[in-house]
C-alpha positions as CSV (number, residue, x, y, z in Angstrom):
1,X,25.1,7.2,-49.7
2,X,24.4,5.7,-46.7
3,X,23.3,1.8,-46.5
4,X,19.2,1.6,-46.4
5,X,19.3,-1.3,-43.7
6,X,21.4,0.7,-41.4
7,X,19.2,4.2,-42.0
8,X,16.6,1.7,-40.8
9,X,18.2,0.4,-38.5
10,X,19.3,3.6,-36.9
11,X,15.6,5.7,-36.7
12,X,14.5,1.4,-34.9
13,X,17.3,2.6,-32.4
14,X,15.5,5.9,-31.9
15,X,12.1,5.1,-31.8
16,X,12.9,1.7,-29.6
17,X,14.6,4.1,-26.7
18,X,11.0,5.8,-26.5
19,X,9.6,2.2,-25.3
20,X,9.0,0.8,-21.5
21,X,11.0,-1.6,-20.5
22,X,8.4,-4.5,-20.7
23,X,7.8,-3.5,-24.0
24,X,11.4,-2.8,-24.9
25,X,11.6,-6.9,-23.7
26,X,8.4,-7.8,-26.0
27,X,9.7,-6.2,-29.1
28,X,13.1,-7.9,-28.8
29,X,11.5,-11.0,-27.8
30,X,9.6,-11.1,-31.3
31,X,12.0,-9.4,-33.4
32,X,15.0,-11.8,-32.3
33,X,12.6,-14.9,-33.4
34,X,12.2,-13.1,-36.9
35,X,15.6,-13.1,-37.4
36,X,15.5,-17.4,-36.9
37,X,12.8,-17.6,-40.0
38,X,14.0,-16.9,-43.6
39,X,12.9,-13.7,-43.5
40,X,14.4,-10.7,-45.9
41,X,17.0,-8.7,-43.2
42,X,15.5,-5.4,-44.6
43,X,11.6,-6.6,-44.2
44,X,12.2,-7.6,-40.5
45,X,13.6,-4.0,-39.8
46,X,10.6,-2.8,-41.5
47,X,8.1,-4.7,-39.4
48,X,10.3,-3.7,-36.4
49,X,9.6,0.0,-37.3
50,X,5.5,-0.8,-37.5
51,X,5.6,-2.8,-34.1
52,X,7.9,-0.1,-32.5
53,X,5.0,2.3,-33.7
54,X,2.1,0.4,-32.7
55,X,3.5,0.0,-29.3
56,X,4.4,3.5,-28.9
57,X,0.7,4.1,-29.5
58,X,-0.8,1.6,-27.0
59,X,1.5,2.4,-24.6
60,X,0.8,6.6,-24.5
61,X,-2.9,5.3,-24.3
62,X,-1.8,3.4,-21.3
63,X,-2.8,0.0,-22.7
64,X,-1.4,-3.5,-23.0
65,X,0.8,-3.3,-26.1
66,X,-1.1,-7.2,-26.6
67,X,-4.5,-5.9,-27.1
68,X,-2.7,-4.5,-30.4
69,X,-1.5,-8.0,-31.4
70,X,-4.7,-9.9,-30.7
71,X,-3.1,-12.9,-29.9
72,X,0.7,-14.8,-28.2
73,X,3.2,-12.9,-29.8
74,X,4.8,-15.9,-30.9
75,X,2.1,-17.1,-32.6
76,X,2.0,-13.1,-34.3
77,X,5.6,-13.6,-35.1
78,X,4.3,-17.3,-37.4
79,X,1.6,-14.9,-38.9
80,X,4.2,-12.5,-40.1
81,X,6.9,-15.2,-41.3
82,X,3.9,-17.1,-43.7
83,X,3.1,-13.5,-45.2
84,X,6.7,-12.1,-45.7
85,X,9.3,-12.0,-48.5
86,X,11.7,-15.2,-47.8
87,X,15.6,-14.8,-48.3
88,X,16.9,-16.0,-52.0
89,X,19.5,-18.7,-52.0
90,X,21.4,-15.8,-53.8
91,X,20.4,-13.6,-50.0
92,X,21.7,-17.1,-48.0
93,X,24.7,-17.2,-49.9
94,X,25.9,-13.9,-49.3
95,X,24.6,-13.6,-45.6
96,X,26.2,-17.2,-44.8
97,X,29.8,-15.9,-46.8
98,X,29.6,-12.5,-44.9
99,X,29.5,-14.3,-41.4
100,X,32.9,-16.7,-42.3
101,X,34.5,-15.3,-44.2
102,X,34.7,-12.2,-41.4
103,X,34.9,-14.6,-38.5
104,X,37.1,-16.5,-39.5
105,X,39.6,-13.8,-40.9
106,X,39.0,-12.4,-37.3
107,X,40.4,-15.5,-35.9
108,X,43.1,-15.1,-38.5
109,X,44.3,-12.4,-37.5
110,X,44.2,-13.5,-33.2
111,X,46.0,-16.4,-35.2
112,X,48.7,-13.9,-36.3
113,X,49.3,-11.6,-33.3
114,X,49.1,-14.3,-30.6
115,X,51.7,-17.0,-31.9
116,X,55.1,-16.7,-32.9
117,X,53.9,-14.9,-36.3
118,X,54.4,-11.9,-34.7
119,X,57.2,-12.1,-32.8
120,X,58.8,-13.4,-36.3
121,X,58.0,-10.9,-38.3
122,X,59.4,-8.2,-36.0
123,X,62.2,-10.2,-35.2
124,X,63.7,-11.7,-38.6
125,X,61.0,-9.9,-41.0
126,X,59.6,-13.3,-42.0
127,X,56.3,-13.6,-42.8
128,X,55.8,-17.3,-42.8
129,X,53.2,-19.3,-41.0
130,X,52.7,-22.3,-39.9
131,X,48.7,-24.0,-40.3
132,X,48.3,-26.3,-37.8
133,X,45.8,-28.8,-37.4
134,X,44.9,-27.2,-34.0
135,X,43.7,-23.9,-35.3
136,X,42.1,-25.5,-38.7
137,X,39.7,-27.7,-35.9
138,X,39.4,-25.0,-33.3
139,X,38.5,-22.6,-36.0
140,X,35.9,-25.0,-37.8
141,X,34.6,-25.8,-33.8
142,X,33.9,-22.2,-33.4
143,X,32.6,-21.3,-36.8
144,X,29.7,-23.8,-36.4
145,X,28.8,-23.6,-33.4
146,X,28.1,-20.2,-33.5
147,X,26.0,-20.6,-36.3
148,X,24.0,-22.8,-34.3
149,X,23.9,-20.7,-31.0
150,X,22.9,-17.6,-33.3
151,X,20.0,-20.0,-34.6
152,X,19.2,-21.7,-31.3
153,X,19.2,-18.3,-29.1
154,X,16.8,-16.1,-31.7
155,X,14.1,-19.3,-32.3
156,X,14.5,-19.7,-28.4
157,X,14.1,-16.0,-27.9
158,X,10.9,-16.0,-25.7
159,X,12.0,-19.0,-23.5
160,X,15.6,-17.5,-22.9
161,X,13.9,-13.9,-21.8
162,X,11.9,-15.6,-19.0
163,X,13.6,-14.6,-15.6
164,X,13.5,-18.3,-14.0
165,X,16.1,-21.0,-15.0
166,X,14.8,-22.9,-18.1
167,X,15.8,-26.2,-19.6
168,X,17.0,-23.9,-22.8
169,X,19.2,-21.5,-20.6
170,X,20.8,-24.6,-19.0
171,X,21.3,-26.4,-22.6
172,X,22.7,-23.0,-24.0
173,X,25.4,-23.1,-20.7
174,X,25.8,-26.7,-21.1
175,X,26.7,-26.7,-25.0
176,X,28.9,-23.0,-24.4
177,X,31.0,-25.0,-21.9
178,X,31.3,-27.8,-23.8
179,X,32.0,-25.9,-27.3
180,X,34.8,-24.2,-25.7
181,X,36.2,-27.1,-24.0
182,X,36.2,-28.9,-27.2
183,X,37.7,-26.1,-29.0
184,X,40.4,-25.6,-26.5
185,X,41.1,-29.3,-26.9
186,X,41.7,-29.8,-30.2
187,X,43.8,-27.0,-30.3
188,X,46.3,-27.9,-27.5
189,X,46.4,-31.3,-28.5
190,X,47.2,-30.8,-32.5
191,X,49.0,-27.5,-32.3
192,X,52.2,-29.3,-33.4
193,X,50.5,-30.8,-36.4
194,X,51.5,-28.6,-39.2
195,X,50.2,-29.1,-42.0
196,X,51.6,-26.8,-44.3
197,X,53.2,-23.2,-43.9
198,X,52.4,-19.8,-45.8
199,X,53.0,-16.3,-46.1
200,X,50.3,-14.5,-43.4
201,X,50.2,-12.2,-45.5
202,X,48.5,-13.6,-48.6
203,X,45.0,-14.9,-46.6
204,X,44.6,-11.7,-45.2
205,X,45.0,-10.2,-48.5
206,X,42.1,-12.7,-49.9
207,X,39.8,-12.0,-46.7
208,X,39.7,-8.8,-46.7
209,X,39.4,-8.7,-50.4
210,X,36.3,-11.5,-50.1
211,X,34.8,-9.5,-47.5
212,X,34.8,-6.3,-49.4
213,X,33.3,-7.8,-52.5
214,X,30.9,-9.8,-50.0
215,X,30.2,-6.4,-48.3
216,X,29.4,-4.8,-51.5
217,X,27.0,-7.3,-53.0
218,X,25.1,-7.6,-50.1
219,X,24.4,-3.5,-49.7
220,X,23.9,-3.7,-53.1
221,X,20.8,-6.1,-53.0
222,X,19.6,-4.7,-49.6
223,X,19.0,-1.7,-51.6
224,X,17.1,-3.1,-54.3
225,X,15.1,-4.8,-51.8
226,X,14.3,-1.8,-50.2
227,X,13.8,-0.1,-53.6
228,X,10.6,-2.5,-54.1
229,X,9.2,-2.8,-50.8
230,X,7.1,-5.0,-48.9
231,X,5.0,-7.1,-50.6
């Protein structure tokens, strides 16, 4: 049976192609800063589908999708986020493991196939791998800071829509550029650290054995959340 979230998700898809661009920008605008609150994953989708719907209806009467809001849509999106069903810390944990544990087995895995790893493994049928320092600070580097951009980008999300150049789009250039540059830094520099060596083949075993399990808990709740509703 197919997820609930992603049936949801899908018919927003659907609906959301039926929109006008301004309002297409709107909706995304104010759905992207509900995804920086606490907000339940499933509940946001939900409100999605009402705004989708209630812009649909202004806009075949040909009027301002804000006459339906009443009010800034940012300070909507606050009204919404007091009224709404926040995340557990049981919801956090799983949402937080979901996001490393698959980012950095993705990494893992470039890890593998763009170092000697590879060549090895062909070549002598080893499967041992050398942990560097480099990729352990690169990979921490890049795990946090896109944790940060994520949160930055969607609380942002009105400011970073606006077509002129903003003190936010230059900080978001400004802290890309200088993410990467650390990143690439500490990897060059400590590459040759190794601080121990392993079999590839055992972490990829435990990440993708993580993952399902995190994969499964998580549609597992996202179901019972959607079993009881909105509040």
């Amino acid at each position: 049976m197919a997820n609930k979230l992603k049936v949801l998700k899908k018919e927003n898809n659907i609906m959301e192609k039926q929109l006008n661009d301004y309002n297409k920008i709107v909706l995304t605008d104010m759905i992207l800063y509900l995804y920086s609150s606490n907000l339940k994953e499933y509940d946001i989708e939900v409100i999605q589908r009402d705004l989708i719907s209630m812009a649909l209806e202004y806009q075949l009467r040909g009027e301002d999708f804000k006459n339906a809001i009443g009010c800034g849509y940012k300070e909507f999106c606050n009204e919404l986020i007091k009224n709404a069903r926040e995340k557990t810390l049981y919801e956090k944990i799983l949402e937080k493991a979901y996001i490393i544990i698959g980012g950095i087995g993705i990494l893992y895995l470039y890890e593998i196939f763009f170092s000697s790893t590879i060549i090895n493994i062909f070549k002598s049928g080893s499967f041992t791998m050398p942990i560097t320092l480099g990729f352990i600070g690169a990979t921490s580097i890049a795990t946090v800071a896109a944790f940060y951009i994520y949160w930055y980008t969607t609380k942002k999300s009105f400011e970073l829509t606006k077509p002129k150049m903003s003190k936010d789009k230059i900080f978001i250039l400004i802290s890309g550029i200088f993410i990467w540059v650390l990143a690439v830094i500490m990897r060059i520099k400590f590459d040759k650290t190794i601080l121990f060596s392993i079999n590839c083949l055992y972490p990829l075993a435990f990440f993708a054995t993580a993952f399902g399990v995190v994969w499964f808990l998580n549609n597992k709740n996202i179901d019972k959340v959607a079993s009881k509703g909105l509040d």
